[in-house]
C-alpha positions as MATLAB code, in Angstrom:
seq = 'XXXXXXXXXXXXXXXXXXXXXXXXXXXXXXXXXXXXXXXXXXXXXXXXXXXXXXXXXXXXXXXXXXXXXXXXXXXXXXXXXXXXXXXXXXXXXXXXXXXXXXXXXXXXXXXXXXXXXXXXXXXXXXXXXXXXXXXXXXXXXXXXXXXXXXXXXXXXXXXXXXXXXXXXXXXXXXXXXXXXXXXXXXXXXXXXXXXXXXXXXXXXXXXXXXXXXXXXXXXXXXXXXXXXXXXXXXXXXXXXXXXXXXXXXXXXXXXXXXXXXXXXXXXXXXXXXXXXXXXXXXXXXXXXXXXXXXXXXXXXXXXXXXXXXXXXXXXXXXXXXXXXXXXX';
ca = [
       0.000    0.000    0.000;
       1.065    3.387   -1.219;
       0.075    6.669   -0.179;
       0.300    9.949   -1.903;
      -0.171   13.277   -0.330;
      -1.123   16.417   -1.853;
      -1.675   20.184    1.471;
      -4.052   22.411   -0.065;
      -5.537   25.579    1.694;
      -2.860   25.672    4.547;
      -4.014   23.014    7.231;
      -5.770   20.562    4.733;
      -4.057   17.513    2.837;
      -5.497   15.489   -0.232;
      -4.082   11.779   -0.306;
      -4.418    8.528   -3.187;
      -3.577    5.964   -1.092;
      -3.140    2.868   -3.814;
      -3.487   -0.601   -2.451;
      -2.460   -2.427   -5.480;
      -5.699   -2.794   -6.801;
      -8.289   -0.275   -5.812;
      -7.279    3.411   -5.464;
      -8.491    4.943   -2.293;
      -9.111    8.863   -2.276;
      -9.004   10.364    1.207;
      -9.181   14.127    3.230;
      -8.216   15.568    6.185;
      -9.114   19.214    7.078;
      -9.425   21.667    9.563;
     -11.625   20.397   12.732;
     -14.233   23.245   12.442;
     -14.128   22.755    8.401;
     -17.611   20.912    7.156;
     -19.829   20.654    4.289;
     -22.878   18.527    3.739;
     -22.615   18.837   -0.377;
     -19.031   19.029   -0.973;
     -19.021   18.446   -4.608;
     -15.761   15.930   -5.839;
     -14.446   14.078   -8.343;
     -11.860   11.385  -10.042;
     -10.436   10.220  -13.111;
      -9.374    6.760  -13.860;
      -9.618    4.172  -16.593;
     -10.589    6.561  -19.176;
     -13.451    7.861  -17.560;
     -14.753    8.954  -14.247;
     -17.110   10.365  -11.475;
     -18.094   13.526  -10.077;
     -20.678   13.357   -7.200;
     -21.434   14.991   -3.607;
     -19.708   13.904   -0.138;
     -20.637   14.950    3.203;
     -17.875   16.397    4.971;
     -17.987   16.048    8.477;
     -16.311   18.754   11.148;
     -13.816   16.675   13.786;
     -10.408   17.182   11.777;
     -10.707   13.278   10.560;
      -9.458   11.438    7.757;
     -12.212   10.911    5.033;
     -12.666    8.648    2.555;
     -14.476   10.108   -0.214;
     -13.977    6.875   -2.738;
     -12.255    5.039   -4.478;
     -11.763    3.026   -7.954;
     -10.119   -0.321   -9.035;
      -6.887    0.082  -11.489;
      -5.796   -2.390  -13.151;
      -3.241   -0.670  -15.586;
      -0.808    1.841  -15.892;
      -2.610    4.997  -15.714;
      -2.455    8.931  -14.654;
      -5.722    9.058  -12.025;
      -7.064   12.408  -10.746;
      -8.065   13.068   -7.625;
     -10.093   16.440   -7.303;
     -11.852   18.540   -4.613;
     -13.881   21.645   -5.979;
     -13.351   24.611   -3.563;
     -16.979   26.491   -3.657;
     -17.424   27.131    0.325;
     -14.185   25.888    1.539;
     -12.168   28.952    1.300;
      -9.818   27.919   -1.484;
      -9.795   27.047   -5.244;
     -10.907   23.534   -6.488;
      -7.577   21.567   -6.800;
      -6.349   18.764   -9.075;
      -4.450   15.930   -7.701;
      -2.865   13.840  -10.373;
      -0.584   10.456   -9.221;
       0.971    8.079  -11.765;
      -0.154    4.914  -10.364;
       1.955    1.970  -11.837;
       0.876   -1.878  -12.377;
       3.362   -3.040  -14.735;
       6.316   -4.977  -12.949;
       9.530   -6.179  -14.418;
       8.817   -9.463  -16.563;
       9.510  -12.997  -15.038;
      12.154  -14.694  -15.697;
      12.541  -16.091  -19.332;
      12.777  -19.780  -19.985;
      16.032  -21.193  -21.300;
      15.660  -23.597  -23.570;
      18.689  -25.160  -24.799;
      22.355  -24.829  -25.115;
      23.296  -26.910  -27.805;
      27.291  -26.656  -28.969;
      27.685  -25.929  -32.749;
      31.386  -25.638  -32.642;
      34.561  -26.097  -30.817;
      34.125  -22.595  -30.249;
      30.476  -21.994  -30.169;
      27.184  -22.784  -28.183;
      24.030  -21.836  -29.647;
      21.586  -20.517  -26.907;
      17.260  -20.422  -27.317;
      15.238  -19.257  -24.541;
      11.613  -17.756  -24.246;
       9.993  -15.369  -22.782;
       8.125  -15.124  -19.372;
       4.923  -12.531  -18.833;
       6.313   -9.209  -19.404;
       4.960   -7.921  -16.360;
       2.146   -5.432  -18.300;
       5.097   -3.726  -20.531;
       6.530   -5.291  -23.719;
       9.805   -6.975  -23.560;
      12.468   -4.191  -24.933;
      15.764   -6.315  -24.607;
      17.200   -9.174  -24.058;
      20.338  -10.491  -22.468;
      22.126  -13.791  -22.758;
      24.717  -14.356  -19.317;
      27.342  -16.612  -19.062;
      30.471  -18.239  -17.329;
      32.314  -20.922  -16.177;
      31.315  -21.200  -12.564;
      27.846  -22.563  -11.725;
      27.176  -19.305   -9.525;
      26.382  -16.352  -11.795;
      27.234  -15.289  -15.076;
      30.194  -12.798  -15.704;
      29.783  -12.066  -19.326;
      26.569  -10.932  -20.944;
      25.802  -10.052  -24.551;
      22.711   -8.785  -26.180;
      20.023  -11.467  -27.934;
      17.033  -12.134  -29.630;
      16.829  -15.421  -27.859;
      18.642  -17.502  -30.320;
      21.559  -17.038  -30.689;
      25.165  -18.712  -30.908;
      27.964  -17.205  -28.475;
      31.286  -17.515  -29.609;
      34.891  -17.305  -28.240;
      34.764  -20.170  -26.285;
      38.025  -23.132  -26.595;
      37.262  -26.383  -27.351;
      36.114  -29.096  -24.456;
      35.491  -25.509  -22.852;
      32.590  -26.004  -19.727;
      29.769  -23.146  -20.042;
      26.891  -22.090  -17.640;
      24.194  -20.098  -19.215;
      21.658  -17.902  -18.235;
      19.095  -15.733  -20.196;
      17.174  -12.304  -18.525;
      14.834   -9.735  -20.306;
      13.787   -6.022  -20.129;
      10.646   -3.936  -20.287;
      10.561   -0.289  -19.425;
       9.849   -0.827  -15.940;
      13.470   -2.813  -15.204;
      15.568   -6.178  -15.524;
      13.968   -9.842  -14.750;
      15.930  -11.885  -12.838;
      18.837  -13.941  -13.935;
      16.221  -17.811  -16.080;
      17.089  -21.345  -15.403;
      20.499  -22.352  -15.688;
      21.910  -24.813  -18.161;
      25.707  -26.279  -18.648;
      27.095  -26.871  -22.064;
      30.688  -28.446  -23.323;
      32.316  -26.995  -26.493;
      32.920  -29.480  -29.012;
      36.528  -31.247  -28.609;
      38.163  -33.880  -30.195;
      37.326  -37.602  -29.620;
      37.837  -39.282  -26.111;
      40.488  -42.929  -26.455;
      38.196  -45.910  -26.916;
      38.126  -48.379  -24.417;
      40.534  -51.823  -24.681;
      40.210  -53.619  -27.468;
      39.077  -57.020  -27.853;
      40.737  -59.702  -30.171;
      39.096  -62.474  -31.721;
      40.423  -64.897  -34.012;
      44.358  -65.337  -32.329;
      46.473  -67.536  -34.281;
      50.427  -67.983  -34.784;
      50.645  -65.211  -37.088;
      47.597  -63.225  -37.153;
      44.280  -61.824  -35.359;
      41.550  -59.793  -35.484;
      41.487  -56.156  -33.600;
      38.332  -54.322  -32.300;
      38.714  -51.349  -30.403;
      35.389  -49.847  -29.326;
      35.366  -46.561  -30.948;
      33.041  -44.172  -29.296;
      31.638  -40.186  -29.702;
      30.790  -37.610  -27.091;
      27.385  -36.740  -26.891;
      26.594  -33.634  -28.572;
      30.339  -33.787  -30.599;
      30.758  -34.352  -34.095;
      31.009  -38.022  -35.796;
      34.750  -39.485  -36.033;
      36.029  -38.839  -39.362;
      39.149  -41.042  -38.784;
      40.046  -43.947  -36.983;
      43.311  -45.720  -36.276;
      45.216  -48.084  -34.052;
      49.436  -48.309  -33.983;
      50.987  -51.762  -32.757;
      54.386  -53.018  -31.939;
      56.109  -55.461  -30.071;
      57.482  -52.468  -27.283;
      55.048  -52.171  -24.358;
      56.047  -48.507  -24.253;
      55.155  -47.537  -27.689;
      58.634  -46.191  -28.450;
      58.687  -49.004  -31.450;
      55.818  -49.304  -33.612;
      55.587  -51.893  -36.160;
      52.986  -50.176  -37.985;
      49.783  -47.900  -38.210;
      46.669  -49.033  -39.223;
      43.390  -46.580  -40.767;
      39.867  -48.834  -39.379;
      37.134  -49.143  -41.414;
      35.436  -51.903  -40.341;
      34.395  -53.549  -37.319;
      37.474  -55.768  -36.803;
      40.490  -55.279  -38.500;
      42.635  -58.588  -39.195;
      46.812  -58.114  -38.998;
      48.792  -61.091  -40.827;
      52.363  -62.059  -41.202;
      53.048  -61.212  -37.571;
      55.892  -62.869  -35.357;
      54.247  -66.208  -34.370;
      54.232  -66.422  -30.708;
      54.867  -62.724  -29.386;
      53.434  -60.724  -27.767;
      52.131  -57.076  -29.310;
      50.582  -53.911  -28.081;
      48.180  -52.019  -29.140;
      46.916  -48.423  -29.549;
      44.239  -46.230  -30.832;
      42.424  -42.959  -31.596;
      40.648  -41.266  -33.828;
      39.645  -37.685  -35.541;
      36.746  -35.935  -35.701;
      36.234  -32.097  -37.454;
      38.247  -30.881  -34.365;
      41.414  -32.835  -34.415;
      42.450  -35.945  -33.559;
      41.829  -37.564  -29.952;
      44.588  -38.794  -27.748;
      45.747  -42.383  -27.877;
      44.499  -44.721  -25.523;
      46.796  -44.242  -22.313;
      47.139  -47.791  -21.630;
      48.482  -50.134  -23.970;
      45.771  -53.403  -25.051;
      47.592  -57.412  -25.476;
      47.528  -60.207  -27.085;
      49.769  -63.095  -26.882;
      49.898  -64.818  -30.049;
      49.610  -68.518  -30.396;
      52.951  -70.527  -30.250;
      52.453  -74.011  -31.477;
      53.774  -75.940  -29.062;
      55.604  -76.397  -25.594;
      59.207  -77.427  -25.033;
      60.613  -78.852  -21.541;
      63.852  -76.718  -20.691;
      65.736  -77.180  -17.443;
      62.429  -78.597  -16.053;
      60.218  -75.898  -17.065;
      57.595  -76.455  -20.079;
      57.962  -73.369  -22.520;
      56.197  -71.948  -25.400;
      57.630  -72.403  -28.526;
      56.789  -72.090  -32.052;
      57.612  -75.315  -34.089;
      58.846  -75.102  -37.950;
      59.447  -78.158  -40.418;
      61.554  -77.597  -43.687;
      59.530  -77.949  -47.351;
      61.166  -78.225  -50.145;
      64.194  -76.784  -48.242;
      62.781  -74.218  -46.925;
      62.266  -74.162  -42.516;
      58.429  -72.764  -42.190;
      56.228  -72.250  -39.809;
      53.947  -75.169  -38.551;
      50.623  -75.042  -37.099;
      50.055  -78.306  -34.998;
      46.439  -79.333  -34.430;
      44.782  -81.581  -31.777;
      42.196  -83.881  -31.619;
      39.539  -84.066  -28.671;
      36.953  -85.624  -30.745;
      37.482  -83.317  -33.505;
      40.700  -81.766  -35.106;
      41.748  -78.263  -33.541;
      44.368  -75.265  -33.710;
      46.368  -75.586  -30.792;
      45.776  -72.808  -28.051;
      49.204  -72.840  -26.759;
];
């Protein structure tokens, strides 16, 4: 409740007293002051009232009336002076009803680049005056944002890094003042691919198997666009027989050192750059052949026979009901 106060005729006082819905109009005067047919008026809404009152003597406050407002408006408040000793006065307030809006609704944060985010929120109730800006606020801690940028409400903000962490919030304007700070949301930057996980191996023989590394993308990143493993017989990667491109599934390696054991490696690309290779190294042991007693220990070892002149290397099989490749 708000009330405004206008002294006329040197001990009197006018007064809109404005209770957020109805607008009260009041008077105080002089205790000997009276006047059965004091003739009065107001303004408000677009139209108004002028009737008779019946002043009483006592030096009370009075309540002559009063009107519901609903909108902004200019309301008069007006006491005609014929008897009272002074000249009929106008008493204009500004009473207000719009507010600031509510907070808007944000949407989405969606990343569009490795340096981007694209941003779409909505309006709340503009509080009885239109919406005359927008703001977009953001920042890397979860508390508050300490950049803000002009917006339409969909827009992409830039000048991020890639993998770069992002709280966003959205507020909006009307001429009365700010809303307060929407929802918050979080959004990552695109960055380049994470290491798959270890790789499985199917098919191990003497001199070959098949490699599957489970290749994976972040949500909201970019497909891979390239995929590769390395492999060598070094378990800290300082020797690499080769470097293989995957496009399938698995990916079968041949003519490789029957018995050993290799390492493996991967990564892969997307439209950021390529991902880091897997920190720890996946193995295989490949089959041997067979098992030799040495000193009293049994030990792998891969068997050859000699064709045509020529030592090469043999693949034993077992039976246990039905021929098999050895698994030693």
């Amino acid at each position: 409740m708000t009330d405004y106060l206008l002294g006329i005729g040197g001990s009197s006082t006018m007064m809109i007293r404005d209770t957020g819905g109805w607008v009260e109009f009041w008077f105080k005067t002089g205790p000997s002051t009276w006047n059965n047919d004091q003739w009065w008026s107001y303004a408000a809404n677009g139209g108004g009232s002028r009737q008779k009152f019946r002043l009483l003597r006592g030096g009370n406050w009075q309540m002559f009336g009063s009107v519901w407002v609903g909108y902004d408006q200019d309301v008069r408040f007006t006491i005609e002076g014929a008897g009272l000793g002074w000249g009929t006065t106008d008493f204009w307030q500004h009473i207000q009803r719009s507010t600031v809006p509510q907070p808007p609704s944000l949407r989405s944060a969606t990343p569009i680049s490795s340096s981007a985010i694209q941003i779409v929120f909505w309006d709340g109730p503009n509080g009885g005056s239109p919406i005359t800006a927008r703001q977009i606020g953001w920042g890397s801690s979860s508390n508050g944002p300490t950049s803000v940028a002009y917006s339409d409400g969909d827009d992409p903000i830039t000048g991020f890094s890639p993998g770069q962490s992002v709280y966003f919030w959205a507020r909006t304007q009307n001429a009365i003042g700010w809303s307060g700070w929407s929802n918050r949301l979080n959004a990552i930057t695109w960055q380049v691919p994470p290491p798959p996980a270890a790789a499985t191996f199917v098919d191990v023989k003497q001199k070959s198997v098949g490699v599957n590394f489970p290749f994976t993308v972040r949500a909201g990143n970019p497909p891979n666009l390239e995929k590769q493993f390395k492999y060598g017989r070094d378990a800290s990667g300082a020797v690499i027989d080769g470097t293989v491109n995957v496009d399938d599934t698995i990916e079968y390696l041949n003519n490789l050192d029957p018995g050993k054991t290799y390492y493996f490696w991967a990564r892969s690309r997307n439209s950021v750059g390529w991902g880091p290779w897997t920190p720890t190294a996946s193995v295989v042991v490949l089959i041997a052949g067979s098992r030799v007693l040495v000193a009293g220990q049994w030990k792998r070892a891969v068997p050859y026979v000699k064709t045509g002149g020529v030592w090469k290397v043999a693949e034993p099989w077992v039976k246990d009901q039905i021929w098999k490749r050895t698994s030693q």
